[in-house]
N, CA, C and O atoms as a DFTB+ gen file, in Angstrom:
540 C
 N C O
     1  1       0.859      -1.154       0.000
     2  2       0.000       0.000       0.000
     3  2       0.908       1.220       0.000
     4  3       1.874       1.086       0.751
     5  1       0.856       2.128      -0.514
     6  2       1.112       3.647      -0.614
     7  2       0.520       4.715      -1.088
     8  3      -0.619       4.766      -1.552
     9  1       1.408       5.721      -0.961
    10  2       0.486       6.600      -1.120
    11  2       1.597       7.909      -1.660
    12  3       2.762       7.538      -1.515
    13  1       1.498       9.180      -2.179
    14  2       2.527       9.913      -2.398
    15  2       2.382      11.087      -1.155
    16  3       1.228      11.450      -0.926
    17  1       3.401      11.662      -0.395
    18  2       3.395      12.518       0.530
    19  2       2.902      13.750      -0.116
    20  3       3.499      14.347      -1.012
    21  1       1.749      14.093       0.413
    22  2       1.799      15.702      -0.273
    23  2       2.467      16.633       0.751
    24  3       2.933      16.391       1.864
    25  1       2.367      17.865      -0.017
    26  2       3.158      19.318       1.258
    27  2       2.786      19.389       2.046
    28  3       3.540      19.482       3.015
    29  1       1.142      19.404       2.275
    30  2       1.264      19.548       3.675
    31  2       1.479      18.679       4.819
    32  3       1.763      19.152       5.919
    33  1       1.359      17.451       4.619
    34  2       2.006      16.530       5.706
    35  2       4.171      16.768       5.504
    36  3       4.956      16.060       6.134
    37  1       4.486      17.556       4.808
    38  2       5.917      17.442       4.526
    39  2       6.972      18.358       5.118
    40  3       6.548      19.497       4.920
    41  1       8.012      18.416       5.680
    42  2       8.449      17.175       5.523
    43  2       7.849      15.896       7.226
    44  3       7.521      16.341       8.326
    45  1       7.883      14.901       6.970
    46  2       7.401      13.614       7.477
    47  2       9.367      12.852       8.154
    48  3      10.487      12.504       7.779
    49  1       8.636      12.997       9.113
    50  2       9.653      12.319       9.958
    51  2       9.433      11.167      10.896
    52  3       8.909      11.223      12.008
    53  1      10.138       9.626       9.992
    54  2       9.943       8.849      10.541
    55  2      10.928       8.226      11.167
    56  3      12.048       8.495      10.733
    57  1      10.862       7.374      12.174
    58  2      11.794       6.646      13.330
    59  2      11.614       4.983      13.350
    60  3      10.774       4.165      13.725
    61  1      12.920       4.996      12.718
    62  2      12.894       3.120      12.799
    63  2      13.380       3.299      14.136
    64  3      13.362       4.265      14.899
    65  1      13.937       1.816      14.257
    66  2      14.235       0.970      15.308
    67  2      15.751       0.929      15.678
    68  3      16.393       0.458      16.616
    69  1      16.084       1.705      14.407
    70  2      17.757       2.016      14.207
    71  2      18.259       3.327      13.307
    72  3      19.447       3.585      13.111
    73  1      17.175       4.084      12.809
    74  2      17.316       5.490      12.173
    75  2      16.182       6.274      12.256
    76  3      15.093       5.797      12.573
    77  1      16.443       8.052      11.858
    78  2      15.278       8.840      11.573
    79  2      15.552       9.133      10.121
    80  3      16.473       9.473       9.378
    81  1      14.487       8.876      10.107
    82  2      14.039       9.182       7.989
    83  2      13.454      10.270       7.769
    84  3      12.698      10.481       8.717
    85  1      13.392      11.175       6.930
    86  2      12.728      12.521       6.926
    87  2      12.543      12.368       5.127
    88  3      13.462      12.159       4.335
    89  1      11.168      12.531       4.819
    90  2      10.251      12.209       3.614
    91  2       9.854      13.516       2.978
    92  3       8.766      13.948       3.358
    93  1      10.343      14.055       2.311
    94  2      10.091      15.433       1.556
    95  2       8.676      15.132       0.770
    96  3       8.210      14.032       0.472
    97  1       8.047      16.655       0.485
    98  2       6.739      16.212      -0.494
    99  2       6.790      15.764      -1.713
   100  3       7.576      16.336      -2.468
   101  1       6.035      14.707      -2.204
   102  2       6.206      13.777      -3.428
   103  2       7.138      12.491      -3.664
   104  3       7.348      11.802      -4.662
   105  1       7.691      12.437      -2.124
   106  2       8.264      11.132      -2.163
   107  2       7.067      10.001      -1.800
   108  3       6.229      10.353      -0.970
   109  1       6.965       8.769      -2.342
   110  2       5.962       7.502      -1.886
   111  2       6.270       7.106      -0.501
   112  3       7.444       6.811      -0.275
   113  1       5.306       7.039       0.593
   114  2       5.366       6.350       1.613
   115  2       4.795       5.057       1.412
   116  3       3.718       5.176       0.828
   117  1       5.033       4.078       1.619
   118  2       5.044       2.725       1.529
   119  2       4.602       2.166       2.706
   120  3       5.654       1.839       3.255
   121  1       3.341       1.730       3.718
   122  2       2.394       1.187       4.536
   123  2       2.722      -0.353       4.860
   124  3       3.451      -0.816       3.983
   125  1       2.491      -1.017       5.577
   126  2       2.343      -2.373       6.117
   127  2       0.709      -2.551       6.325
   128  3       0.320      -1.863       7.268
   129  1       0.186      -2.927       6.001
   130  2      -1.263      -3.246       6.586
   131  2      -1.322      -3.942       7.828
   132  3      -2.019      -3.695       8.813
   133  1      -0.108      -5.264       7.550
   134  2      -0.363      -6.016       8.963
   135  2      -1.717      -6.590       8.969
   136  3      -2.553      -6.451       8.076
   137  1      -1.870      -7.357      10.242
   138  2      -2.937      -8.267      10.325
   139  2      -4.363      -7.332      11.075
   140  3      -5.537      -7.658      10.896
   141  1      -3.987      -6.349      11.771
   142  2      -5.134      -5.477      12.645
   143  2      -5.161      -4.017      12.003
   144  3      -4.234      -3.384      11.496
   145  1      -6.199      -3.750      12.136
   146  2      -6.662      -2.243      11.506
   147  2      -6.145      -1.436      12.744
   148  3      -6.181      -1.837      13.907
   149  1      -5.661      -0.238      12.312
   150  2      -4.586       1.130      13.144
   151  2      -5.693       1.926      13.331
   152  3      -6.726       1.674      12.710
   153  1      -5.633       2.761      14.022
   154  2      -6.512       3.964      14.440
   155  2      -6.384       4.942      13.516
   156  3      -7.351       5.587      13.113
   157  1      -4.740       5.188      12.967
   158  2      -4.884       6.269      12.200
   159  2      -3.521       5.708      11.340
   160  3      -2.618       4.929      11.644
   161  1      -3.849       6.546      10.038
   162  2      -2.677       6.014       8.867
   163  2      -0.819       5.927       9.359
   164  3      -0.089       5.003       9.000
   165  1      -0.305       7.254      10.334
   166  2       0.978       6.582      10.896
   167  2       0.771       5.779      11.831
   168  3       1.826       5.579      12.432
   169  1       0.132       5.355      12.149
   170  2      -0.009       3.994      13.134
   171  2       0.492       3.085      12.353
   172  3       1.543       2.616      12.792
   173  1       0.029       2.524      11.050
   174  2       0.539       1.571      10.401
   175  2       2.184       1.649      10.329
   176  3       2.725       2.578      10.929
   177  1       3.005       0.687       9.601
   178  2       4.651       0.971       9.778
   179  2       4.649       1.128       8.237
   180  3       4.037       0.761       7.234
   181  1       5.623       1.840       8.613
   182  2       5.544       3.184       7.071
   183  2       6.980       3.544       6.937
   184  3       7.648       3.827       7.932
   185  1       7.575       3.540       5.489
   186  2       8.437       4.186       5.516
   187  2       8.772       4.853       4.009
   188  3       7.798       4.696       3.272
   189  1       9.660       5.415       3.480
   190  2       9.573       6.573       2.487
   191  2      10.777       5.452       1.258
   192  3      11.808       4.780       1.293
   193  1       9.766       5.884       0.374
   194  2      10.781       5.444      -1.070
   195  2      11.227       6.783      -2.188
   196  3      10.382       7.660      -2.371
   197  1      12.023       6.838      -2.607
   198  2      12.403       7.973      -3.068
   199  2      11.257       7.578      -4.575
   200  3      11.022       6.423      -4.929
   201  1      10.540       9.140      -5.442
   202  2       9.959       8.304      -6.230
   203  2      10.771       7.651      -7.548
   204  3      10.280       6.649      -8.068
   205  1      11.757       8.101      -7.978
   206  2      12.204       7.191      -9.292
   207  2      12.370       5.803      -8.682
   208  3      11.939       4.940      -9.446
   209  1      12.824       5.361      -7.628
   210  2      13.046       3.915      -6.969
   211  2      11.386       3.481      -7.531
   212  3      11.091       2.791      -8.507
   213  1      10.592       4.065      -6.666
   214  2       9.121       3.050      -6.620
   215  2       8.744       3.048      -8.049
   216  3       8.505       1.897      -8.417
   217  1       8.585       4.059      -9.125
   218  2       8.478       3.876     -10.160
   219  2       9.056       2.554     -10.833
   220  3       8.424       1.906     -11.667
   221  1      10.087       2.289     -10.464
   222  2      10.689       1.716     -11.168
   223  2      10.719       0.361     -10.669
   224  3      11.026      -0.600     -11.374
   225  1      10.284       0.260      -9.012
   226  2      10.032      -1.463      -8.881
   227  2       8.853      -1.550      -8.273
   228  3       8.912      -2.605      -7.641
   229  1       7.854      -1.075      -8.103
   230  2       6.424      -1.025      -8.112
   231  2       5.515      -0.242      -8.921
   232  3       5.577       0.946      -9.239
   233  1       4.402      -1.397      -9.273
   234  2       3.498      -1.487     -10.110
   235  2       2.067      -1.213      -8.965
   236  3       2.022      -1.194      -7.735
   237  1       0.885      -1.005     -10.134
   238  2      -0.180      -0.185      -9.001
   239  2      -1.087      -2.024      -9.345
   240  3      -1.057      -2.678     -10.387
   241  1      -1.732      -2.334      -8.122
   242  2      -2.032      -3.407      -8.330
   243  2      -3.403      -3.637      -9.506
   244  3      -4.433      -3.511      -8.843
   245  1      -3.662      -3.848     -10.601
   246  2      -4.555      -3.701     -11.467
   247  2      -5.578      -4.896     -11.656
   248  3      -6.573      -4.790     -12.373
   249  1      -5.259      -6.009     -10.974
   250  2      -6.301      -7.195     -11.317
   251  2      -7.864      -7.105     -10.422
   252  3      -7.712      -7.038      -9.202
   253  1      -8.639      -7.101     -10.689
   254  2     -10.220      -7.108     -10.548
   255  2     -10.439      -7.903      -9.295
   256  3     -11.294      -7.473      -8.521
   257  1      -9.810      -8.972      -8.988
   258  2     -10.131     -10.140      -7.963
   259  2      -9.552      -9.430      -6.632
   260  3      -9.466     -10.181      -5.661
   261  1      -9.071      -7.858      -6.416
   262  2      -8.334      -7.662      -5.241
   263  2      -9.870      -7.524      -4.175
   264  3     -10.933      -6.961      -4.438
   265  1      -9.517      -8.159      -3.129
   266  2     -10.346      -9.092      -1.877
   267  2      -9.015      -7.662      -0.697
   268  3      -7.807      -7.833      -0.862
   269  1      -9.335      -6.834       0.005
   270  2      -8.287      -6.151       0.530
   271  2      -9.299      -6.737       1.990
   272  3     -10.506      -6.844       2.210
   273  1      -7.953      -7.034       2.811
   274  2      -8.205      -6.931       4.328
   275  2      -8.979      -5.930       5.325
   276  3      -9.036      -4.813       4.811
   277  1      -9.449      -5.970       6.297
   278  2      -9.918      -4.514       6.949
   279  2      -9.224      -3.457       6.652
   280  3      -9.589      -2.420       6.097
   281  1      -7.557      -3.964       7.298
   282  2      -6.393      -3.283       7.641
   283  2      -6.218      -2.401       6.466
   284  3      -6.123      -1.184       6.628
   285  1      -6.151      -3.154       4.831
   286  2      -6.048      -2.615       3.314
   287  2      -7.112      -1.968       3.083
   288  3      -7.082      -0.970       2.363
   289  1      -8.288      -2.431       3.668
   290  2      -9.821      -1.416       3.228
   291  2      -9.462       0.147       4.057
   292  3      -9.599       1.287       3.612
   293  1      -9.156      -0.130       4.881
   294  2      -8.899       1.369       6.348
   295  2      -7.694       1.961       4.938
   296  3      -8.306       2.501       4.018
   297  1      -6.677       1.914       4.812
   298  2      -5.099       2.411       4.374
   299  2      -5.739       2.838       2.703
   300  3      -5.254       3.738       2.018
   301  1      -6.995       1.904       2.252
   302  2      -7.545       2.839       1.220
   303  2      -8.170       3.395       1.012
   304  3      -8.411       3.900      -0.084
   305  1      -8.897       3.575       2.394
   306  2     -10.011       5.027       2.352
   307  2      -9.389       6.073       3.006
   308  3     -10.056       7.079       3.244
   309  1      -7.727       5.991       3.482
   310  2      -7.026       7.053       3.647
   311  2      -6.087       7.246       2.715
   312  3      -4.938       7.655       2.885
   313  1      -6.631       6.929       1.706
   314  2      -5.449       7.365       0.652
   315  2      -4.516       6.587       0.131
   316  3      -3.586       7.234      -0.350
   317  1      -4.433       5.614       0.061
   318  2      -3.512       4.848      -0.175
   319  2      -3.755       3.472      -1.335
   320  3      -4.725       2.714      -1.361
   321  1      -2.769       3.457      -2.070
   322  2      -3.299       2.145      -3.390
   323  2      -2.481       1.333      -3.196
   324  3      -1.399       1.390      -2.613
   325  1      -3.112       0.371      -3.805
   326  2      -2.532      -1.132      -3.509
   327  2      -1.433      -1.187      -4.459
   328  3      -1.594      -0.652      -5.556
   329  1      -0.127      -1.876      -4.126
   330  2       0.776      -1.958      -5.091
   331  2       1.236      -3.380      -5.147
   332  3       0.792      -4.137      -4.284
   333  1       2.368      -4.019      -6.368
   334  2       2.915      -4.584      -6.013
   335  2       4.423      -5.042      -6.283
   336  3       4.543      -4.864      -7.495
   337  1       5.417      -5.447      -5.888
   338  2       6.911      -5.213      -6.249
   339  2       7.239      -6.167      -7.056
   340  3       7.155      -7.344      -6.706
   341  1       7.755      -5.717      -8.523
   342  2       7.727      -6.050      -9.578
   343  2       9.220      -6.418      -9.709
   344  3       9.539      -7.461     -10.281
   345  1       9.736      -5.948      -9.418
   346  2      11.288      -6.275      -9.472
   347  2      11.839      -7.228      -7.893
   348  3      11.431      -7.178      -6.732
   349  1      13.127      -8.191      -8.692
   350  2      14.034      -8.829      -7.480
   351  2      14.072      -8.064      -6.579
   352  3      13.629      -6.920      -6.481
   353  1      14.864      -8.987      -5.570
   354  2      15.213      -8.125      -4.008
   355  2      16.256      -9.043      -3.645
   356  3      16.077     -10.246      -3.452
   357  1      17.860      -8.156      -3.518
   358  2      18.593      -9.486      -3.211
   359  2      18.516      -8.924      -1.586
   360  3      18.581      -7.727      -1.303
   361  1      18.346     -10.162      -0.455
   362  2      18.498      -9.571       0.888
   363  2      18.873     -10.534       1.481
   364  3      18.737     -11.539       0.784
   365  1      19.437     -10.804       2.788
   366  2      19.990     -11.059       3.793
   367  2      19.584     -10.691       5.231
   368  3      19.086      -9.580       5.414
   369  1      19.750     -11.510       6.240
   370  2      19.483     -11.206       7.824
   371  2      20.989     -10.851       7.993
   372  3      21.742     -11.727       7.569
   373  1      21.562      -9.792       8.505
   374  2      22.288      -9.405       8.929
   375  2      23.000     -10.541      10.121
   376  3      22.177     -11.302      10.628
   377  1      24.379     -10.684      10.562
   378  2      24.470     -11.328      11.578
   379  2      25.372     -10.761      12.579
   380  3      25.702     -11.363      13.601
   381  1      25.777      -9.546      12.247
   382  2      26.448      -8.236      12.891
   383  2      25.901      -7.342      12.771
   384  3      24.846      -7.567      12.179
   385  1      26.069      -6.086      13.090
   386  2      25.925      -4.757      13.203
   387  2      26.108      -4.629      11.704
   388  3      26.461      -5.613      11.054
   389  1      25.882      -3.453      11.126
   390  2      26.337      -3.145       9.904
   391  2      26.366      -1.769       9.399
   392  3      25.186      -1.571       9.110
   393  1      27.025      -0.690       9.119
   394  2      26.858       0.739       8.633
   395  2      26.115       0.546       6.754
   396  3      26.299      -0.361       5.942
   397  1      25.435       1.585       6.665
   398  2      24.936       1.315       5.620
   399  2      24.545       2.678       5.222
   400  3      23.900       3.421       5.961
   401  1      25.074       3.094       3.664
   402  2      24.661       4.691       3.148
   403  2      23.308       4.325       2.575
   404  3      23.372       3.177       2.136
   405  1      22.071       4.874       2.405
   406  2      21.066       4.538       1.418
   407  2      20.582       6.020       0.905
   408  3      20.539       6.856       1.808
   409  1      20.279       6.395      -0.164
   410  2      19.564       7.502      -0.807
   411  2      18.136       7.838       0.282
   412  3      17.615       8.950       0.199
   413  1      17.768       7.156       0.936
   414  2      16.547       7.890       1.940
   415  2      17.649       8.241       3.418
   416  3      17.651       9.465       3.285
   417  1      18.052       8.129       3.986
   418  2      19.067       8.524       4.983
   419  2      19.898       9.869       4.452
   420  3      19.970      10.214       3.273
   421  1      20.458      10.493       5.488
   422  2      20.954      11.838       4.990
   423  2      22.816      11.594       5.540
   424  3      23.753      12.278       5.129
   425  1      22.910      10.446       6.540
   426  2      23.867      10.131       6.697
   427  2      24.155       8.514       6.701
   428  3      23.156       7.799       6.786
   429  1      25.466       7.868       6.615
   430  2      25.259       6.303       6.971
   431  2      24.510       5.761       8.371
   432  3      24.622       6.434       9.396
   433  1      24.080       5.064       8.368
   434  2      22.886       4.692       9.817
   435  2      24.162       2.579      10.004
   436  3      24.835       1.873       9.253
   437  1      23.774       2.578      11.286
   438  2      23.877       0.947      11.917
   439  2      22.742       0.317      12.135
   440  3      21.859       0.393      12.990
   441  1      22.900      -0.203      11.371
   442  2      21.638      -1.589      11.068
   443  2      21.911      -2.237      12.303
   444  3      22.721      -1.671      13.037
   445  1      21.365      -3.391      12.718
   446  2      21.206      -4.063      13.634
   447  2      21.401      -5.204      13.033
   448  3      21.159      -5.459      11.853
   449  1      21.920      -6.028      13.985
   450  2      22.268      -7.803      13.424
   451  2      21.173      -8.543      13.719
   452  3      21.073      -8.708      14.935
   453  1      20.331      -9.042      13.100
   454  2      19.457      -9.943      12.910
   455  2      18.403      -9.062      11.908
   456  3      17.368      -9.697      11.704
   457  1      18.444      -7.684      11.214
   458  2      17.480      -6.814      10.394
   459  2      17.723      -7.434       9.008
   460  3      18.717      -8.128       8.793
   461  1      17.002      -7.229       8.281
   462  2      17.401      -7.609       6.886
   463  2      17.864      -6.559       5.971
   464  3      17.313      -5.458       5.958
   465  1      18.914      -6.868       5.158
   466  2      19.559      -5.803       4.767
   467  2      19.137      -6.124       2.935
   468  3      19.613      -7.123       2.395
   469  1      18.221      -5.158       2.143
   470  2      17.792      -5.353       1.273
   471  2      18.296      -4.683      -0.108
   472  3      18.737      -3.545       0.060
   473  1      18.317      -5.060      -1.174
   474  2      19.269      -3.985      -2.392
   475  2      18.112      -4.451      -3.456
   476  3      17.590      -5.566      -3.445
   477  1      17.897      -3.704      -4.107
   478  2      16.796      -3.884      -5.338
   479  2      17.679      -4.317      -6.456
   480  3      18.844      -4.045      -6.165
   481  1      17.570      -4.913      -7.679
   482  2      17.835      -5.039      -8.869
   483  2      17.533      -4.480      -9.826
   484  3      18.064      -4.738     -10.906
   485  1      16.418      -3.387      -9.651
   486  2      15.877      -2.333     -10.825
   487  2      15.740      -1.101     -10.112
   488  3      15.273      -1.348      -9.000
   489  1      15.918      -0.045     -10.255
   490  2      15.573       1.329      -9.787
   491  2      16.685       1.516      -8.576
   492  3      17.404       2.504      -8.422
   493  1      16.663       0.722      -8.028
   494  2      17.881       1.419      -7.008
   495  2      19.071       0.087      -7.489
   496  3      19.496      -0.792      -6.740
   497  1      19.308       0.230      -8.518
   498  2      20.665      -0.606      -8.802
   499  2      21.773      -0.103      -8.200
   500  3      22.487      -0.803      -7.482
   501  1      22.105       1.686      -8.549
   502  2      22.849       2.204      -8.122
   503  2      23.294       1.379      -6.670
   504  3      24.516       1.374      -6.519
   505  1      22.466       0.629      -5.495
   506  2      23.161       0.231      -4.601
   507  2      22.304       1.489      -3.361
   508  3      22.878       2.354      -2.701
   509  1      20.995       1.211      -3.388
   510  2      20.520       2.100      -1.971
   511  2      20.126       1.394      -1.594
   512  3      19.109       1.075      -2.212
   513  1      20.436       0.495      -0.353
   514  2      19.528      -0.333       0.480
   515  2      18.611       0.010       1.466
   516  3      18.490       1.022       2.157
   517  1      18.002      -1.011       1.398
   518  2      17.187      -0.790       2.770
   519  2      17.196      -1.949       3.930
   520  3      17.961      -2.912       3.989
   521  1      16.433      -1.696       4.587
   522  2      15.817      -2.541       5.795
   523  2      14.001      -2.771       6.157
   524  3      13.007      -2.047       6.090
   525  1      14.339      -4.498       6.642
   526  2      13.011      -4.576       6.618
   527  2      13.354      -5.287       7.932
   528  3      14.501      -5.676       8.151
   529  1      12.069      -5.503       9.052
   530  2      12.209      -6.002      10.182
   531  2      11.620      -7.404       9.765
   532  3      10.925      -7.541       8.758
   533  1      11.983      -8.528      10.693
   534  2      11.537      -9.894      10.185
   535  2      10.167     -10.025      10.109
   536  3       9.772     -10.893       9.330
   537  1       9.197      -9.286      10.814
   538  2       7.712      -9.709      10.723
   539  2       7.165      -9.529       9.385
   540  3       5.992      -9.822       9.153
């Protein structure tokens, strides 16, 4: 699920578990639905894709049969469309600490050992990773 940041929510400052991300207007925020419906849209876990990245490895979901969860029904009556990732993902569980530069960070951040450390194959070839938590 996502959605594009407009100005006035911008800039958007979000807090992993191991960095702060700060989301300028017109970058894609990218949603978790998860299994339970949130009270309100940052409740869900959210984090920012620069847009040539999402362009380029997400697609808007287009097939007729989409059945969306509470959680996906709530995240699309706030704005948000269903997507889905069209391109590889080479990734890994970390098993150390790890420094890592990515195009959404403004400086290198330390990953955590057991996070998954993710690199796209289309749109962020250049080499911007990310992180995803195991759930």
């Amino acid at each position: 699920m996502a959605r594009e940041l407009p100005a006035n929510e911008a800039p958007l400052t979000i807090k992993t578990s191991w960095d702060t991300l700060v989301a300028e207007a017109g970058c894609m925020i990218c949603f978790d639905p998860g299994k339970e419906m949130r009270e309100d849209l940052y409740d869900y876990d959210h984090w920012p894709v620069r847009r040539d990245h999402f362009r380029d490895l997400y697609s808007p979901w287009d097939e007729p049969d989409l059945c969306p969860t509470p959680a996906r029904q709530h995240l699309i009556d706030l704005g948000c469309s269903p997507h889905y990732n069209r391109g590889g993902v080479w990734a890994r569980i970390l098993s150390e600490d790890t420094w890592v530069e990515s195009d959404e960070s403004t400086e290198p951040v330390r990953i955590p050992a057991g996070a998954r450390l993710c690199i796209a194959s289309r749109g962020s070839a250049w080499g911007a990773p990310y992180s995803m938590a195991e759930e």
